[in-house]
N, C-alpha and C positions, 0 to 999 in steps of 0.2 A: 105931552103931545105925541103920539103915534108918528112914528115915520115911515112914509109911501117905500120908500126905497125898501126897508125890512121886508116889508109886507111882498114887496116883488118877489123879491132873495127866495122868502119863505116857496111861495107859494112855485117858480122854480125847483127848489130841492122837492115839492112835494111830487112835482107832476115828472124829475127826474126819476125818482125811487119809486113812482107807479110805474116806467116804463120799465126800469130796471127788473119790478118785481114781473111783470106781463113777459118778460124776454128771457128772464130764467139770468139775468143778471147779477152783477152788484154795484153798486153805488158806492164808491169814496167820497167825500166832502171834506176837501181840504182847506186850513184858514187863509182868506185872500189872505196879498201879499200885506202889509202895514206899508205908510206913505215915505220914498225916499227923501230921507237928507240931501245925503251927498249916493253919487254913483261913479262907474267907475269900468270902462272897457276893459277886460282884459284880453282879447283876443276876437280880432274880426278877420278872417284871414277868407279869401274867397278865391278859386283856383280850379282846375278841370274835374276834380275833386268831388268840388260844391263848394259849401261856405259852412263855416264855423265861428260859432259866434260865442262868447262868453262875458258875462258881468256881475261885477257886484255893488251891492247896494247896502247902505246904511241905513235903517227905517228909526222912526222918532223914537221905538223903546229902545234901540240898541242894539236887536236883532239884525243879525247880518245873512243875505240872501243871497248868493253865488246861482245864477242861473244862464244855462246854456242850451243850444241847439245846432245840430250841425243837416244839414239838407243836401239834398244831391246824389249823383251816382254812386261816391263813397258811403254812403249810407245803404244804398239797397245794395251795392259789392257785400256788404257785413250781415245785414238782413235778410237779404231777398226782394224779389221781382214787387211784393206788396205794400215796402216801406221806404218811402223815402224822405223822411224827417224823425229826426231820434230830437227830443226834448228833456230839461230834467233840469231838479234844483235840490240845493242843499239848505238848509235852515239850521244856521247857528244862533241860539238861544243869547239874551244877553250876556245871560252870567257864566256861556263859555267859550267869550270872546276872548278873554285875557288867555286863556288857553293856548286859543289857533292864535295870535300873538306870538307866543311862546314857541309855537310846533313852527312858528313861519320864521325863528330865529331872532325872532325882534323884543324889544325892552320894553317895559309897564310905559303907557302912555306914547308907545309909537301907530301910525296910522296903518289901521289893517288892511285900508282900500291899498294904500301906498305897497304893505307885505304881500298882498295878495297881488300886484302884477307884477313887483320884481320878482317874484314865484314863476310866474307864469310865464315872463318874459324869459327866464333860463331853463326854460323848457323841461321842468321839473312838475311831474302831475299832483295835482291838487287832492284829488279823491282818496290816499291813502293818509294824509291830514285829517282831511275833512270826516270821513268815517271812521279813525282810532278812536281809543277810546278816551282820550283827552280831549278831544270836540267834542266827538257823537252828536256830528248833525246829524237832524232828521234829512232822508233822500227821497225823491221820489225821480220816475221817469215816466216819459210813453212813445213808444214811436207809433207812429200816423204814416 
């Protein structure tokens, strides 16, 4: 049996990649995210700033999702007058969780939502974990 929902998805990406093509663009199409288990704050910090937000997620295959955004004046302070939302996530594949485990200082079978805020809570940056080459999540960003 056909599913309406596909047939939406589809015919979206189609009439994306027509605008994309008409504007002299490109089109990325990235995989939604898969459905979380368990999730996990690591940082909601909000202040003259803006706000900064950080999380991670465990999805049913075991992929782990680290995804952040930070908003507000400290944003366009770093970009400029035209952006004031940076966004972006990391995508750690199942089978190189046991890894960032490892890179997070932690033993087979300990909780990586748990390594990833005591990470984060002693103010040590995530992204040079996250991108060596013992994870190698996939990254994406965009600011708006």
């Amino acid at each position: 049996m056909p599913d309406h929902g596909d047939d939406a998805v589809r015919e979206i990406d189609e009439t994306m990649a027509r605008i994309a093509a008409e504007t002299g663009g490109t089109l990325h199409t990235y995989p939604r995210p898969g459905e979380a288990v368990r999730q996990r704050v690591l940082r909601d910090v909000r202040n003259d700033a803006g706000t900064q937000y950080l999380a991670a997620q465990v999805e049913t295959d075991g992929t782990v999702r680290v995804t952040g955004r930070d908003h507000g004046p400290g944003v366009t302070a770093f970009f400029g007058s035209d952006i004031t939302s940076y966004e972006w996530v990391y995508v750690i594949a199942p089978d190189r969780v046991a890894a960032l485990v490892a890179e997070l200082g932690g033993d087979p079978g300990d909780d990586v939502l748990e390594l990833l805020a005591a990470h984060t809570a002693a103010g040590t940056r995530l992204d040079p974990i996250l991108r060596g080459p013992a994870v190698a999540a996939q990254f994406d960003n965009w600011p708006s």
